[in-house]
Residue, then its C-alpha position, 0 to 999 in steps of 0.5 A: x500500500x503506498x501512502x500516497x502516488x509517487x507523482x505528488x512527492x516528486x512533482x514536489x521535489x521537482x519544484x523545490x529542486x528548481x527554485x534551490x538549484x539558483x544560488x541567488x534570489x530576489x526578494x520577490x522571487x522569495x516571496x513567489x517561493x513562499x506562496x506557492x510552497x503553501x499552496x503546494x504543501x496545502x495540496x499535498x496534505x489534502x491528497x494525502x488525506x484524501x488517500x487516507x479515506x479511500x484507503x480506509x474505505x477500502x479496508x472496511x468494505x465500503x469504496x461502493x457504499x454511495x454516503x460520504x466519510x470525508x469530513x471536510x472540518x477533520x481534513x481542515x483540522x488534520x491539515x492545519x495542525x500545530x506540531x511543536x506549535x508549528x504547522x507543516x507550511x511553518x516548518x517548511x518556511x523555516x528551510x525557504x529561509x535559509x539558503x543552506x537548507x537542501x532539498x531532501x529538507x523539505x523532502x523530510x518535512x513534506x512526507x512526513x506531515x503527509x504520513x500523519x495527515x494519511x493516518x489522521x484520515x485512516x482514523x477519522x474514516x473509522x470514527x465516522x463511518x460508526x461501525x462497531x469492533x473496527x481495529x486498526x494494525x501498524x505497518x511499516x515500509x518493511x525495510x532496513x530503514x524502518x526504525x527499531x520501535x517502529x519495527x516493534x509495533x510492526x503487524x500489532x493490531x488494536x481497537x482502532x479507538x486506543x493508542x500503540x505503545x513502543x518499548x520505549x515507552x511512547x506511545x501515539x494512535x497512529x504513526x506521525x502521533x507520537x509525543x517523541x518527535x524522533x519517533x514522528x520524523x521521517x516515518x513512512x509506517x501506516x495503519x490499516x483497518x480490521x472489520x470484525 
């Protein structure tokens, strides 16, 4: 299962390549980078949660069922959130702003906002569609770059309502939760549905 389609992150990466591979900026150009990196990051987030719904949808038997599980306040919600009191536009701002920042920065920042915000999705379909005994199971990317706490929770399965906890005493309802931002950063683990 991919978080999201390939395209979306490379298309990203793409224009952040563009704009960092000029050494100089002027003012407006800075100013036309920052704008349309919100817009970007925005977009991003919004495919990604949208992919989150489908996927839950899926798991739960009902990608033919004609009512609507996209709650547009919770996508707002899961889109804007504060982390460490900063949305994922404010910390990507922060690399627009420095010229020493590479694009693999803002690579980071982008995937793994757009992994919470995919789970956020996982776990917002499950509330609203109100069916009983839901489950949720943690997956990983199934690679020697999976880290080792995340490789513990691997295939662990919970009602979809309660918390996955690590060995290291962390614990989050979904990858991207957690209150340890190393367990968050760069985290491509997702959750998947179980409908008993």
């Amino acid at each position: 299962m991919d978080l999201m389609p390939f395209d979306e992150l490379n298309n990203f990466r793409e224009f952040v390549t563009a704009y960092k591979a000029e050494p100089y900026h002027t003012e407006q150009e800075k100013k036309q980078f920052r704008d349309d990196l919100e817009d970007y990051i925005e977009w991003l987030l919004i495919e990604a949660y949208t992919y989150g719904n489908v996927q839950a949808r899926a798991d739960l038997g009902l990608l033919d069922d004609e009512r609507e599980y996209l709650n547009a306040d919770k996508m707002r919600e899961a889109v804007d959130k504060r982390i460490a009191d900063k949305t994922a536009f404010e910390r990507m701002a922060e690399y627009a702003d420095n010229e020493e920042s590479t694009v693999e920065d803002f690579q980071r920042v982008a995937e793994t906002d757009a992994t919470r915000v995919y789970n956020t999705a996982v776990l917002d379909t499950a509330e609203e569609t109100g069916i009983q005994g839901v489950k949720k199971r943690w997956n990983t990317a199934g690679d020697d770059r999976v880290r080792d706490t995340h490789e513990y929770l691997y295939g662990m399965v919970v009602p979809y309502k309660q918390d996955f906890y690590t060995y290291d005493g962390d614990h989050a309802p979904s990858p991207g939760l957690f209150s340890m931002p190393e367990n968050n950063i760069n985290c491509r683990c997702t959750i998947s549905l179980i409908r008993e």
